[in-house]
LOSENU-923459 format. One record per atom (N, C-alpha, C): residue number from 1; residue in one letter; atom name; x, y, z. Coordinates in nm, 3 decimals. Example, Ala and Ser with C-alpha at 12.3 -4.5 7.8 and 13.67 -1.06 7.14 Angstrom:
BEGIN
+-----+------+------+---------+---------+---------+
| pos | code | site |       u |       v |       w |
+-----+------+------+---------+---------+---------+
|   1 |    A |    N |   1.319 |  -0.569 |   0.780 |
|   1 |    A |   CA |   1.230 |  -0.450 |   0.780 |
|   1 |    A |    C |   1.320 |  -0.330 |   0.780 |
|   2 |    S |    N |   1.285 |  -0.225 |   0.708 |
|   2 |    S |   CA |   1.367 |  -0.106 |   0.714 |
|   2 |    S |    C |   1.290 |   0.003 |   0.787 |
+-----+------+------+---------+---------+---------+
***
This chain:
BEGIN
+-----+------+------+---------+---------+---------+
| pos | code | site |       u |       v |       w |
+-----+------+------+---------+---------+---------+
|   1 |    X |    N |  -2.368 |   1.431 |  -0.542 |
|   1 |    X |   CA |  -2.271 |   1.323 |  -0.525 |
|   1 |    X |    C |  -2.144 |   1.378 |  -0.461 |
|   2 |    X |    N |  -2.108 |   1.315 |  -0.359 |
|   2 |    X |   CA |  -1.988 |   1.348 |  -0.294 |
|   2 |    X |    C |  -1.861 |   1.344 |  -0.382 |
|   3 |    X |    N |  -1.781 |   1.387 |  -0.362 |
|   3 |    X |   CA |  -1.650 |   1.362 |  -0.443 |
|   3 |    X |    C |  -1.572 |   1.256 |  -0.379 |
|   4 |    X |    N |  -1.478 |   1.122 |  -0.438 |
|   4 |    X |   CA |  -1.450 |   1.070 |  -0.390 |
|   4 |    X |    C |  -1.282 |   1.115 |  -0.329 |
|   5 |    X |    N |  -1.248 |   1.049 |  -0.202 |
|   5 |    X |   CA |  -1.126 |   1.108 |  -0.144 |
|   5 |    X |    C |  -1.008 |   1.058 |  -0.186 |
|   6 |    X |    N |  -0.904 |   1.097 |  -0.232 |
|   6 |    X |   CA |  -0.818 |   1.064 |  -0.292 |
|   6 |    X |    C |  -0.713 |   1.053 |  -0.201 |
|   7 |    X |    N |  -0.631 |   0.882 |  -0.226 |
|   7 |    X |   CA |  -0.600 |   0.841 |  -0.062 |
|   7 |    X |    C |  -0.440 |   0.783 |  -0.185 |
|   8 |    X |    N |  -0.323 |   0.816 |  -0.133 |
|   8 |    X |   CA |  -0.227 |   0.803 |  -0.154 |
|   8 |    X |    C |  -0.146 |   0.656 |  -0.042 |
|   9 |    X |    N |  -0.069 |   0.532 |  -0.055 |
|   9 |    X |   CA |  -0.057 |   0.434 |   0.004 |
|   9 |    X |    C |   0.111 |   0.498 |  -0.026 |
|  10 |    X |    N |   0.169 |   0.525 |   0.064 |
|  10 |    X |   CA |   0.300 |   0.485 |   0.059 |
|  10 |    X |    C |   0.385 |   0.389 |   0.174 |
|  11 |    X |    N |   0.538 |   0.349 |   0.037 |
|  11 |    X |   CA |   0.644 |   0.302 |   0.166 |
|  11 |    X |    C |   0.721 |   0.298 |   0.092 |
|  12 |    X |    N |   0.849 |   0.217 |   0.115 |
|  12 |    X |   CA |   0.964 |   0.227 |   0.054 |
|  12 |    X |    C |   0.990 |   0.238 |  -0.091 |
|  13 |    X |    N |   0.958 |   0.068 |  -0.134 |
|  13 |    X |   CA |   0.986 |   0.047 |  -0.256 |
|  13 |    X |    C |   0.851 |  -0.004 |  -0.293 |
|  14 |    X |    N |   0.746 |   0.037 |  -0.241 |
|  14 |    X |   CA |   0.616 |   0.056 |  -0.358 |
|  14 |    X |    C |   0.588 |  -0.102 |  -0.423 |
|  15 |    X |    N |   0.653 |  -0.189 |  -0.349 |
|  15 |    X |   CA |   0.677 |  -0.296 |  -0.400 |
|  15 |    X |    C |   0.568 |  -0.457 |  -0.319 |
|  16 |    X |    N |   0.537 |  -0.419 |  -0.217 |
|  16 |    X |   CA |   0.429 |  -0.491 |  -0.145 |
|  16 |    X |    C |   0.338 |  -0.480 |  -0.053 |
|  17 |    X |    N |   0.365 |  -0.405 |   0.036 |
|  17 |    X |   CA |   0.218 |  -0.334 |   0.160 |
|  17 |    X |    C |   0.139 |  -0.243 |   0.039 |
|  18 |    X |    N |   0.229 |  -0.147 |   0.023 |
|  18 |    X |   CA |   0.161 |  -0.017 |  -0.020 |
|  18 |    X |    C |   0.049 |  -0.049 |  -0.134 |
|  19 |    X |    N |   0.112 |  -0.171 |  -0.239 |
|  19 |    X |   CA |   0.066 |  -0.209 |  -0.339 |
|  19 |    X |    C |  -0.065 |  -0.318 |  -0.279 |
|  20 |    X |    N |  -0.103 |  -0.393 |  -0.149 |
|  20 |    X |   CA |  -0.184 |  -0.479 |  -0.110 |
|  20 |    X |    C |  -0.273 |  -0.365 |  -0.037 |
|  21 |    X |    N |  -0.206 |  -0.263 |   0.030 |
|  21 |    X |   CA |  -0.324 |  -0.170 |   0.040 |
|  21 |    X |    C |  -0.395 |  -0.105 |  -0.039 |
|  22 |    X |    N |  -0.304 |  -0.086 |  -0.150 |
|  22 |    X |   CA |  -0.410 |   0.010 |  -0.268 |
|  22 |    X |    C |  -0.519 |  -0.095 |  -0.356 |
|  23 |    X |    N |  -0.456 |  -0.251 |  -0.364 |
|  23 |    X |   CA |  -0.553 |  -0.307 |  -0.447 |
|  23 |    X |    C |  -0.664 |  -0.323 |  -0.316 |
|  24 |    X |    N |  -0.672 |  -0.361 |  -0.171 |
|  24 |    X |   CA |  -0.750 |  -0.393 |  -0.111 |
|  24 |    X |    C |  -0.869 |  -0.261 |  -0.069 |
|  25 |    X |    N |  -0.810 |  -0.164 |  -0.093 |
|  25 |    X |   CA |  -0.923 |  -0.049 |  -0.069 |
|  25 |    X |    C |  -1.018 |  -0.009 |  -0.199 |
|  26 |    X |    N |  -0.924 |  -0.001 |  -0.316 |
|  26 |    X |   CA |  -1.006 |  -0.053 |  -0.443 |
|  26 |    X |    C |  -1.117 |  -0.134 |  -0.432 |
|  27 |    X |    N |  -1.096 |  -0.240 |  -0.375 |
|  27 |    X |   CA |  -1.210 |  -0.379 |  -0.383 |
|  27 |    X |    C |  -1.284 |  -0.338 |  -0.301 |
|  28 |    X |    N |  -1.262 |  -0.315 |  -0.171 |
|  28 |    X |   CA |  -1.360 |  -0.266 |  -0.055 |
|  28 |    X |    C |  -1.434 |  -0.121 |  -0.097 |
|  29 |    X |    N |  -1.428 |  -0.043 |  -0.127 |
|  29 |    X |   CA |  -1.512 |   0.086 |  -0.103 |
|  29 |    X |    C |  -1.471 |   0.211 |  -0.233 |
|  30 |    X |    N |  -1.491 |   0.094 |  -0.354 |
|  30 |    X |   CA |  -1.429 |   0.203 |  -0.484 |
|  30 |    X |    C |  -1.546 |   0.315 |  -0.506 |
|  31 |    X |    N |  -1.616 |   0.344 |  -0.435 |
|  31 |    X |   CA |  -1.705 |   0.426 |  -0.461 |
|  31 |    X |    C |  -1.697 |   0.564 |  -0.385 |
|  32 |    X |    N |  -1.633 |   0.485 |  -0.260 |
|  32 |    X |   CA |  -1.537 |   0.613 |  -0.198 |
|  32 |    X |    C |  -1.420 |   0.658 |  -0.219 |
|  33 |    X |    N |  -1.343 |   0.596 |  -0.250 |
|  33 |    X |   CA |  -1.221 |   0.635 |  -0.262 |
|  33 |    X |    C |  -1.125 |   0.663 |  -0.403 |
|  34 |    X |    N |  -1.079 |   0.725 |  -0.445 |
|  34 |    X |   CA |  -0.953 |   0.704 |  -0.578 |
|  34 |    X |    C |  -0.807 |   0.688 |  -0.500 |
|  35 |    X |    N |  -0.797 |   0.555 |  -0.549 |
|  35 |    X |   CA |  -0.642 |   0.499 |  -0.453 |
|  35 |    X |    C |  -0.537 |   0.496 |  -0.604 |
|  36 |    X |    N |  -0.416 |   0.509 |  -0.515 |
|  36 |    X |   CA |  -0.298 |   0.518 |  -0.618 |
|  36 |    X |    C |  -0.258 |   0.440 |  -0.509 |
|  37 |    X |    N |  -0.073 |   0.439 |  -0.512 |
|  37 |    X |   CA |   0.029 |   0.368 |  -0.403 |
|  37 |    X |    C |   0.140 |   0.422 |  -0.471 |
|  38 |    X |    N |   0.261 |   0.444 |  -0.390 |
|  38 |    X |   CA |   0.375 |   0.490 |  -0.454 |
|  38 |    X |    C |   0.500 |   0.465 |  -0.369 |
|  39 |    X |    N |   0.636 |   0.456 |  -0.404 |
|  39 |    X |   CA |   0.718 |   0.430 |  -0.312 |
|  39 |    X |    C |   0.812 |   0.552 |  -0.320 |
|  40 |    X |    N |   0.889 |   0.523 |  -0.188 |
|  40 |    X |   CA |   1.013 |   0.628 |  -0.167 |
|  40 |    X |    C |   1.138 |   0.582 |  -0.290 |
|  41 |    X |    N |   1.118 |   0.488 |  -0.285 |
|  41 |    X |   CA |   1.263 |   0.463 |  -0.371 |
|  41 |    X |    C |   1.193 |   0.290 |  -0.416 |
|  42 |    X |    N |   1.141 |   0.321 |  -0.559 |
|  42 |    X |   CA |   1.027 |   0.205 |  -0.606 |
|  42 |    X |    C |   1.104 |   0.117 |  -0.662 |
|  43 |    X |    N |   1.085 |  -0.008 |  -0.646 |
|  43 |    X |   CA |   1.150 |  -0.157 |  -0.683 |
|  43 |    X |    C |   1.095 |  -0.171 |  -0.748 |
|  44 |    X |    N |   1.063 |  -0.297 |  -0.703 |
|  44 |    X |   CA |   0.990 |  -0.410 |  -0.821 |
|  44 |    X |    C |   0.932 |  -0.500 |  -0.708 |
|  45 |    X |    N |   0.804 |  -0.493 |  -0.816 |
|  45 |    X |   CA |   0.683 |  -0.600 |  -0.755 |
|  45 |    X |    C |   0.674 |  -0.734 |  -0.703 |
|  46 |    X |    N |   0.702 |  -0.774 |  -0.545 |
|  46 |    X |   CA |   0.729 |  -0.889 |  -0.501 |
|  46 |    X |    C |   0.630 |  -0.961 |  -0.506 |
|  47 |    X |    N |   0.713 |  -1.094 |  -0.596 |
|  47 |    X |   CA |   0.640 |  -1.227 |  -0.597 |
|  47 |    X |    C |   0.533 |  -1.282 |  -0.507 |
|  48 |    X |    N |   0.576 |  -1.313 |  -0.370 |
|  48 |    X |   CA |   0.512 |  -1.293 |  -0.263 |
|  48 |    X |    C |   0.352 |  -1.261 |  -0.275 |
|  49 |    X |    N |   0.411 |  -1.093 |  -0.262 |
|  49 |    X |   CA |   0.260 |  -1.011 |  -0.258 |
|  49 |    X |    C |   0.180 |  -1.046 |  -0.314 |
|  50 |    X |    N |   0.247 |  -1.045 |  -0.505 |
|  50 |    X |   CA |   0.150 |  -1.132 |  -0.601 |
|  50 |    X |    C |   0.090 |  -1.250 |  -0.575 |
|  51 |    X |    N |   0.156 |  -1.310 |  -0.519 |
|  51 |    X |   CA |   0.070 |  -1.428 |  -0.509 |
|  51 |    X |    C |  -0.009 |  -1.472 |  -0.410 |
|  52 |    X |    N |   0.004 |  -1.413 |  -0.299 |
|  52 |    X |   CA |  -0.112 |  -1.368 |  -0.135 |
|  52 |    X |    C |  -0.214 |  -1.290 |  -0.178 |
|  53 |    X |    N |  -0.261 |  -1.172 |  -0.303 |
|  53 |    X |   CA |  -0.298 |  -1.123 |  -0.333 |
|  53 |    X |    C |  -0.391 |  -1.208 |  -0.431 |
|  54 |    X |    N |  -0.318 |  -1.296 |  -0.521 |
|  54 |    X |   CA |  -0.403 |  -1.354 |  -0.633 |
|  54 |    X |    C |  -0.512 |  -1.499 |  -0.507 |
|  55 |    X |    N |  -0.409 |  -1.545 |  -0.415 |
|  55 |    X |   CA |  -0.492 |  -1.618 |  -0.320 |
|  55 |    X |    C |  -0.655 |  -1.564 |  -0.234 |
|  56 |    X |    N |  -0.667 |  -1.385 |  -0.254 |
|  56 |    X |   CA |  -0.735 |  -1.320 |  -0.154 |
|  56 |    X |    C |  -0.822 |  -1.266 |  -0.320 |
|  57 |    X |    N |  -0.817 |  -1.358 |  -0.465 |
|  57 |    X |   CA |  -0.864 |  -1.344 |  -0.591 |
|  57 |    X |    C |  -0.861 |  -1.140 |  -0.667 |
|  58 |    X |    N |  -0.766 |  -1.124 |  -0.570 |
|  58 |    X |   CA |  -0.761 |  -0.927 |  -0.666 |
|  58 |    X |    C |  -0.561 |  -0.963 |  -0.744 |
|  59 |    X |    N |  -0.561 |  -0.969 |  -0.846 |
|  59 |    X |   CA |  -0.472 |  -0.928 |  -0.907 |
|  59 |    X |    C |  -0.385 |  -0.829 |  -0.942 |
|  60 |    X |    N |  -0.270 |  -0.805 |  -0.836 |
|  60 |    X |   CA |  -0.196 |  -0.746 |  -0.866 |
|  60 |    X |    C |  -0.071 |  -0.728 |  -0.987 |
|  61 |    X |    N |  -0.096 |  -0.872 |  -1.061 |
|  61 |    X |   CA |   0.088 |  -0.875 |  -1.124 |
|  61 |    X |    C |   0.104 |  -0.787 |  -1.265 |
|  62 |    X |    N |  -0.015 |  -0.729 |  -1.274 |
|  62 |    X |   CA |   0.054 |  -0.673 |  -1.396 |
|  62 |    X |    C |   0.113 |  -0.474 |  -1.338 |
|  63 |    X |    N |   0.065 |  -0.469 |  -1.186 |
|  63 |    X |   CA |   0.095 |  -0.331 |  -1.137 |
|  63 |    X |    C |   0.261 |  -0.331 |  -1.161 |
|  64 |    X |    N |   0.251 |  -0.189 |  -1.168 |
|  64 |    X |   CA |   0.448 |  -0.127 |  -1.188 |
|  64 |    X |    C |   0.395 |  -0.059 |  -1.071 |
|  65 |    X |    N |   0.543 |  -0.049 |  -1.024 |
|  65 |    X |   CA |   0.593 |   0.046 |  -0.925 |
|  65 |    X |    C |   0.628 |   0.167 |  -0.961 |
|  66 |    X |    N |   0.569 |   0.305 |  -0.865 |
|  66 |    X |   CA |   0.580 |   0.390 |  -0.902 |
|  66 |    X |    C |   0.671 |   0.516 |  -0.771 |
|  67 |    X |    N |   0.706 |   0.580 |  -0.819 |
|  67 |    X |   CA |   0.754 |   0.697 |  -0.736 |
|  67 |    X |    C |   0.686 |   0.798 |  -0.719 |
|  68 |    X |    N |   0.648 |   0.824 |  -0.550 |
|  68 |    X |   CA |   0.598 |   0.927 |  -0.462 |
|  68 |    X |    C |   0.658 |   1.089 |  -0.567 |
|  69 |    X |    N |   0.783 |   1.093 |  -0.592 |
|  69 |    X |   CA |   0.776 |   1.243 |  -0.652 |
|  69 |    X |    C |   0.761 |   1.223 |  -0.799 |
|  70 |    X |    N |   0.756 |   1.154 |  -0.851 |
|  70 |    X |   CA |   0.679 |   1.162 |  -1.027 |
|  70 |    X |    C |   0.552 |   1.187 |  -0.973 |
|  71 |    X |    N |   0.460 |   1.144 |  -0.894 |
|  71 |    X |   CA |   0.318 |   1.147 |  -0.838 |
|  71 |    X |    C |   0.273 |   1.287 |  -0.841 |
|  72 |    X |    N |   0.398 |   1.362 |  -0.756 |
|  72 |    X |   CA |   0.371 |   1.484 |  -0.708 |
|  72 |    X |    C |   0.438 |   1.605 |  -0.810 |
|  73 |    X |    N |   0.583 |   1.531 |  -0.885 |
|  73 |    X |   CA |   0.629 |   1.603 |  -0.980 |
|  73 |    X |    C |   0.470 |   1.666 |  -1.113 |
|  74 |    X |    N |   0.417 |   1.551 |  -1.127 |
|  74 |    X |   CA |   0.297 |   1.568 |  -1.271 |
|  74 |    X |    C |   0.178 |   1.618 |  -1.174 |
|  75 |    X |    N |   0.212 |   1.703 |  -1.091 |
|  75 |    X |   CA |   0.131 |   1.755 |  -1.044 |
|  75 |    X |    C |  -0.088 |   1.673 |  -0.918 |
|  76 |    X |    N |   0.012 |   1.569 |  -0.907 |
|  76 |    X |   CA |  -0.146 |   1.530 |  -0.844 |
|  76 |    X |    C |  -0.103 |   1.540 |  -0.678 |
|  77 |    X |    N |  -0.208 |   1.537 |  -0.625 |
|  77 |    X |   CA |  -0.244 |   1.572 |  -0.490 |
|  77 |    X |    C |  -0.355 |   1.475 |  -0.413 |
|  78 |    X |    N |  -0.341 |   1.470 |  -0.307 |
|  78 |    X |   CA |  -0.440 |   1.373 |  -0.243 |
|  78 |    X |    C |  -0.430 |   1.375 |  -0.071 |
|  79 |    X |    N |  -0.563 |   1.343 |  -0.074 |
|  79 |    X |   CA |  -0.670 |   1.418 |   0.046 |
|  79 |    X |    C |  -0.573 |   1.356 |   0.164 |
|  80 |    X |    N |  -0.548 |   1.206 |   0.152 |
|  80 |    X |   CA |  -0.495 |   1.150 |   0.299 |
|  80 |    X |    C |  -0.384 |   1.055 |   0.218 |
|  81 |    X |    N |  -0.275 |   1.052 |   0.314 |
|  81 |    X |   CA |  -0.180 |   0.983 |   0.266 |
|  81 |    X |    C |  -0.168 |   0.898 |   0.371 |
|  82 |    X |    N |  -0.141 |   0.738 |   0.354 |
|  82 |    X |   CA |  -0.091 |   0.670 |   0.442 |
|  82 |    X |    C |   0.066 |   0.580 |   0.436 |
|  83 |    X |    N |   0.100 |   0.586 |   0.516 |
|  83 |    X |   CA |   0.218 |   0.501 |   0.512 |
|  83 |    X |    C |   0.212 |   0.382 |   0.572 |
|  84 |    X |    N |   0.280 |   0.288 |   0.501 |
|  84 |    X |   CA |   0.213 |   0.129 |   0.568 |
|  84 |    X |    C |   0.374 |   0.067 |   0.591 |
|  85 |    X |    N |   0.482 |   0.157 |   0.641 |
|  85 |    X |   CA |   0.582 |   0.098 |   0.695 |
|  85 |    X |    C |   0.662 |   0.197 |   0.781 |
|  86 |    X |    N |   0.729 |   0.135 |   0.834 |
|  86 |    X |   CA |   0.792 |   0.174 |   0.979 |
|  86 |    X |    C |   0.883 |   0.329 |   0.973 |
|  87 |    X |    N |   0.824 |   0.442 |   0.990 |
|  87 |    X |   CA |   0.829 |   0.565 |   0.921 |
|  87 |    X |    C |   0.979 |   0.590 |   0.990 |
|  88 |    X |    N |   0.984 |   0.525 |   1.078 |
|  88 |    X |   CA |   1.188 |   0.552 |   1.140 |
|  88 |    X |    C |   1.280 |   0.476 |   1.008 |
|  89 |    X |    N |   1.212 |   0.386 |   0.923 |
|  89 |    X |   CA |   1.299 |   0.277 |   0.850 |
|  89 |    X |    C |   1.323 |   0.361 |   0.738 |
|  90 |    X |    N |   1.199 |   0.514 |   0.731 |
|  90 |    X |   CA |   1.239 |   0.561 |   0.552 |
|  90 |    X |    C |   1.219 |   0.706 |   0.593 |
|  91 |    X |    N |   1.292 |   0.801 |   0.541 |
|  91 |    X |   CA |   1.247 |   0.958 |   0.500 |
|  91 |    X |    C |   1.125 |   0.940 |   0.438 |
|  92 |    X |    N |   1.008 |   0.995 |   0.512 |
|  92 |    X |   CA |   0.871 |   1.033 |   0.441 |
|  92 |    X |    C |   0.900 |   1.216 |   0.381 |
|  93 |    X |    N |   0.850 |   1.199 |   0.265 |
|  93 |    X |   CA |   0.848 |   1.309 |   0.185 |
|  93 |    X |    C |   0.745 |   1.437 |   0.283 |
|  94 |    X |    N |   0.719 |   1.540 |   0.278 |
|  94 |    X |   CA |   0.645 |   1.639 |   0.327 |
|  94 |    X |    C |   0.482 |   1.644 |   0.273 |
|  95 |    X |    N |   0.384 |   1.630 |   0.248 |
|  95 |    X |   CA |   0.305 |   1.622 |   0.190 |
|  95 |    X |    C |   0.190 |   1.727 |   0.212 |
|  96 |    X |    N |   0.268 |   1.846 |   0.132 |
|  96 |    X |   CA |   0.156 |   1.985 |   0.206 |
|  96 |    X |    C |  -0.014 |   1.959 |   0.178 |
|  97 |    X |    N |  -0.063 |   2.011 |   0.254 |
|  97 |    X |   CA |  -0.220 |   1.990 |   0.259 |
|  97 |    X |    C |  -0.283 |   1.863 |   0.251 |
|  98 |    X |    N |  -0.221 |   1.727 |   0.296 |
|  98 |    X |   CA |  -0.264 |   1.621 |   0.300 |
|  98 |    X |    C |  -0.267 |   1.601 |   0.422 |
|  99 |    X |    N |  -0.360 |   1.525 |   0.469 |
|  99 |    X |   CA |  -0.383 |   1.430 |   0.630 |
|  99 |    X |    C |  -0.301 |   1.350 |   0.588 |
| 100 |    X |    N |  -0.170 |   1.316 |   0.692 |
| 100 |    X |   CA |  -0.142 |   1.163 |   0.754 |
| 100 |    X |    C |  -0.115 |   1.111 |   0.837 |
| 101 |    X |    N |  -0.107 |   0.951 |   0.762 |
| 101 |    X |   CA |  -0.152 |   0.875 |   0.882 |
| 101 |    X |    C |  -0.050 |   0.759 |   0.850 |
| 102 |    X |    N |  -0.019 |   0.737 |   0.994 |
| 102 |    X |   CA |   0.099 |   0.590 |   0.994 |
| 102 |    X |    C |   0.046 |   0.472 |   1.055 |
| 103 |    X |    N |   0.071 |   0.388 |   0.886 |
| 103 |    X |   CA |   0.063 |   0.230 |   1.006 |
| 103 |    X |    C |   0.196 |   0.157 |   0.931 |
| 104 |    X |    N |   0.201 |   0.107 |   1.043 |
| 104 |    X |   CA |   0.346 |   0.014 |   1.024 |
| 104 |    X |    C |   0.307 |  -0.113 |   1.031 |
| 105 |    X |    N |   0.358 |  -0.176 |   0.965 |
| 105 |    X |   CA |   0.347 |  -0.313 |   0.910 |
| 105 |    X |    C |   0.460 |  -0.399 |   0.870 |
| 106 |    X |    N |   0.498 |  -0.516 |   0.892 |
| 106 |    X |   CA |   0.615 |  -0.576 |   0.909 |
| 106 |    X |    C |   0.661 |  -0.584 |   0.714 |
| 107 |    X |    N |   0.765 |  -0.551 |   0.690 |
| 107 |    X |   CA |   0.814 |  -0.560 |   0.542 |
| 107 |    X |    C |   0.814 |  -0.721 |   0.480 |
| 108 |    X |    N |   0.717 |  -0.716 |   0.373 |
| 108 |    X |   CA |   0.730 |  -0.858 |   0.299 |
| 108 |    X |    C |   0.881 |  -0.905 |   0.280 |
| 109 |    X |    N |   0.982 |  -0.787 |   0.231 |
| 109 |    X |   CA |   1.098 |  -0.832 |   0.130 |
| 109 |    X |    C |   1.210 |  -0.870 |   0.260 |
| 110 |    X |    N |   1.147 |  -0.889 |   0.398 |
| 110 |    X |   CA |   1.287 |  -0.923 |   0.459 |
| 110 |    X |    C |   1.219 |  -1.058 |   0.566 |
| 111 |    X |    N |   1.107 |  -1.109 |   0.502 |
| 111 |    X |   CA |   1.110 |  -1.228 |   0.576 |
| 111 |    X |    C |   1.159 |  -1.338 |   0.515 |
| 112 |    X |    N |   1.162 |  -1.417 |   0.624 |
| 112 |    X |   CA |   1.269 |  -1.560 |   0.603 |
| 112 |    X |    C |   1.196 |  -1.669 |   0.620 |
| 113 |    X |    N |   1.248 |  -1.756 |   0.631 |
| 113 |    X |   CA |   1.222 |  -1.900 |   0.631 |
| 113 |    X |    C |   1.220 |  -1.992 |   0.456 |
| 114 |    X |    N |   1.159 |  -2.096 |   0.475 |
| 114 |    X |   CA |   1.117 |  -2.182 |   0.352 |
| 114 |    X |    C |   1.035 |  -2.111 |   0.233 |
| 115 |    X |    N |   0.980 |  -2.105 |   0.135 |
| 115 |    X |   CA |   0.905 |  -2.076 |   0.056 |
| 115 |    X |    C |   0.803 |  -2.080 |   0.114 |
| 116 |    X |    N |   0.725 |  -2.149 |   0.227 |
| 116 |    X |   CA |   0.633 |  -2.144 |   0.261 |
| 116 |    X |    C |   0.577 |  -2.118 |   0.441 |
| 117 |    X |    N |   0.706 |  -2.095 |   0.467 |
| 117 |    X |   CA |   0.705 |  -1.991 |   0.582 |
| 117 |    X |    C |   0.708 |  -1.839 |   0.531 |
| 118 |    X |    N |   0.771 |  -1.800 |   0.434 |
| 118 |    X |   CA |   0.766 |  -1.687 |   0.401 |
| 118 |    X |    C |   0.634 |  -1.624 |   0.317 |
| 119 |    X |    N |   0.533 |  -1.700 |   0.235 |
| 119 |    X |   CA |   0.427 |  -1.736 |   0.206 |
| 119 |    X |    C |   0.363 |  -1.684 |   0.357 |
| 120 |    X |    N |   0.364 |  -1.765 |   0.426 |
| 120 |    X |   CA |   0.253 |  -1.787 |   0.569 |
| 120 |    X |    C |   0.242 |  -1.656 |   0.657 |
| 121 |    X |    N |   0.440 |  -1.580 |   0.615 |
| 121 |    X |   CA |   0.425 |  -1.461 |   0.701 |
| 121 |    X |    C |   0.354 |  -1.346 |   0.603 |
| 122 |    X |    N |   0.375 |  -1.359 |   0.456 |
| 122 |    X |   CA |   0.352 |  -1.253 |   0.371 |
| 122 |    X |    C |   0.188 |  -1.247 |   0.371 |
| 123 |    X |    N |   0.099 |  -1.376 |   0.427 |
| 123 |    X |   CA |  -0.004 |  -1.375 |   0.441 |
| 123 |    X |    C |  -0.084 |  -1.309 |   0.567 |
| 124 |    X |    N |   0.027 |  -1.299 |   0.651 |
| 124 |    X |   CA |  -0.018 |  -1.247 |   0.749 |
| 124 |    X |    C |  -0.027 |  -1.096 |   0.767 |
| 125 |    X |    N |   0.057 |  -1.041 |   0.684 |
| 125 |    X |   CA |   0.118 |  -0.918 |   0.642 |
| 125 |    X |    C |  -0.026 |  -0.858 |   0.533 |
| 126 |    X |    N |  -0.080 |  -0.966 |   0.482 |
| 126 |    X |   CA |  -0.179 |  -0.890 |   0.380 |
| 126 |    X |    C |  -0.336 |  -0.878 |   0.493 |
| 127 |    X |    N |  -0.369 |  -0.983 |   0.572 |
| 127 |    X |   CA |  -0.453 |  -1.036 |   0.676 |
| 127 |    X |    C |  -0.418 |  -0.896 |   0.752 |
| 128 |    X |    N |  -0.344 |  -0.818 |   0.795 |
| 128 |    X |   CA |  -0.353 |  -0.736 |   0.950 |
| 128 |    X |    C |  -0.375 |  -0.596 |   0.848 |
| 129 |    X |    N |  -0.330 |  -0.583 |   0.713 |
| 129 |    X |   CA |  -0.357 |  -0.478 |   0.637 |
| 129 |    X |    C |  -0.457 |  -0.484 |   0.577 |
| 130 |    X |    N |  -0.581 |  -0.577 |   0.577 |
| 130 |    X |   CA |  -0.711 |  -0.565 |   0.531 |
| 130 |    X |    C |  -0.800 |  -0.526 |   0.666 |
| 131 |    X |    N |  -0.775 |  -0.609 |   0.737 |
| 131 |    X |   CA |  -0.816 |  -0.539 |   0.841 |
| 131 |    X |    C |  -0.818 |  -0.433 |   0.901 |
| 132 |    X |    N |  -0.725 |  -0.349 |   0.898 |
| 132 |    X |   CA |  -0.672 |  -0.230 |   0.923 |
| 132 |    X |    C |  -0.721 |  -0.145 |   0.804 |
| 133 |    X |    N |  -0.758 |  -0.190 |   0.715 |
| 133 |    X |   CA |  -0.832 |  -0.077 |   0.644 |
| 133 |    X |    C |  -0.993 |  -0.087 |   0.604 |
| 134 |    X |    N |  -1.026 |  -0.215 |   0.658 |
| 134 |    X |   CA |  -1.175 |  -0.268 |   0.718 |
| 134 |    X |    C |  -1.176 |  -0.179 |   0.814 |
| 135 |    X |    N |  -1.139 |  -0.165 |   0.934 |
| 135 |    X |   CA |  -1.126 |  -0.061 |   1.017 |
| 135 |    X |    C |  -1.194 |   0.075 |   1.040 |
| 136 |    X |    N |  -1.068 |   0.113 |   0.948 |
| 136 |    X |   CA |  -1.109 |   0.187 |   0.898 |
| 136 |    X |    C |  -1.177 |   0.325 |   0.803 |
| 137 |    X |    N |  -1.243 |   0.220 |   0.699 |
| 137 |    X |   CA |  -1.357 |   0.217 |   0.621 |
| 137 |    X |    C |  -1.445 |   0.273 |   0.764 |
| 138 |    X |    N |  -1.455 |   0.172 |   0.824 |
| 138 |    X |   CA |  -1.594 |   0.182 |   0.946 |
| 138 |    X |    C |  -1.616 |   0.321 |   1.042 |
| 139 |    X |    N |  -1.491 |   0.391 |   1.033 |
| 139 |    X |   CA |  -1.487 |   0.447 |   1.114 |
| 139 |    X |    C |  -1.522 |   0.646 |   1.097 |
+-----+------+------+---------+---------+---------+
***
């Protein structure tokens, strides 16, 4: 049995991509992978996400946000790290002996409009990050 690869999701505040990528690779291919998610400077879990997430039926709301160096402080390590936001917008930490990899993805916590324009974009935001890790899975 192969060992599964241990894939680290970061971004800022750990608070909505990072957290829709880690539950969506979970669901897709838990047999490959052990996913965590962590932020540079971790918030709190946007409403939003939660609820684009509970629409796509994987439940996020009871996740906490966590920090990239408690991760690395208690000693864990992991094979590929990705970042799922705009790596000019944050100091990425150094991550010795890990592959990474950048995708940028538009930030849930600064769109606008109505409750349901902001809904429509946060959906779109979860839609280009499943795909993108449908992707690749395939590849």
């Amino acid at each position: 049995m192969t060992a599964k690869l241990k894939v680290l999701f970061v971004c800022e505040h750990n608070s909505a991509r990072s957290q829709i990528a880690e539950a969506f690779l979970k669901a897709l291919a838990p047999e490959r992978f052990e996913v965590k998610s962590a932020g540079i400077d971790p918030g709190t879990l946007n409403p939003l996400a939660v609820k684009v997430m509970e629409e796509a039926g994987i439940d996020i709301s009871g996740n906490k946000t966590k920090s990239v160096d408690d991760l690395f402080a208690g000693g864990e390590r992991f094979d590929i790290i990705v970042t799922v936001c705009d790596p000019a917008a944050m100091a990425c930490p150094v991550f010795p002996g890990s592959q990474v990899i950048n995708w940028s993805f538009d930030d849930p916590s600064k769109v606008t409009g109505t409750e349901s324009e902001k809904l429509a974009k946060v959906r779109n935001i979860r839609d280009e990050i499943r795909k993108r890790l449908l992707k690749w899975i395939q590849e």
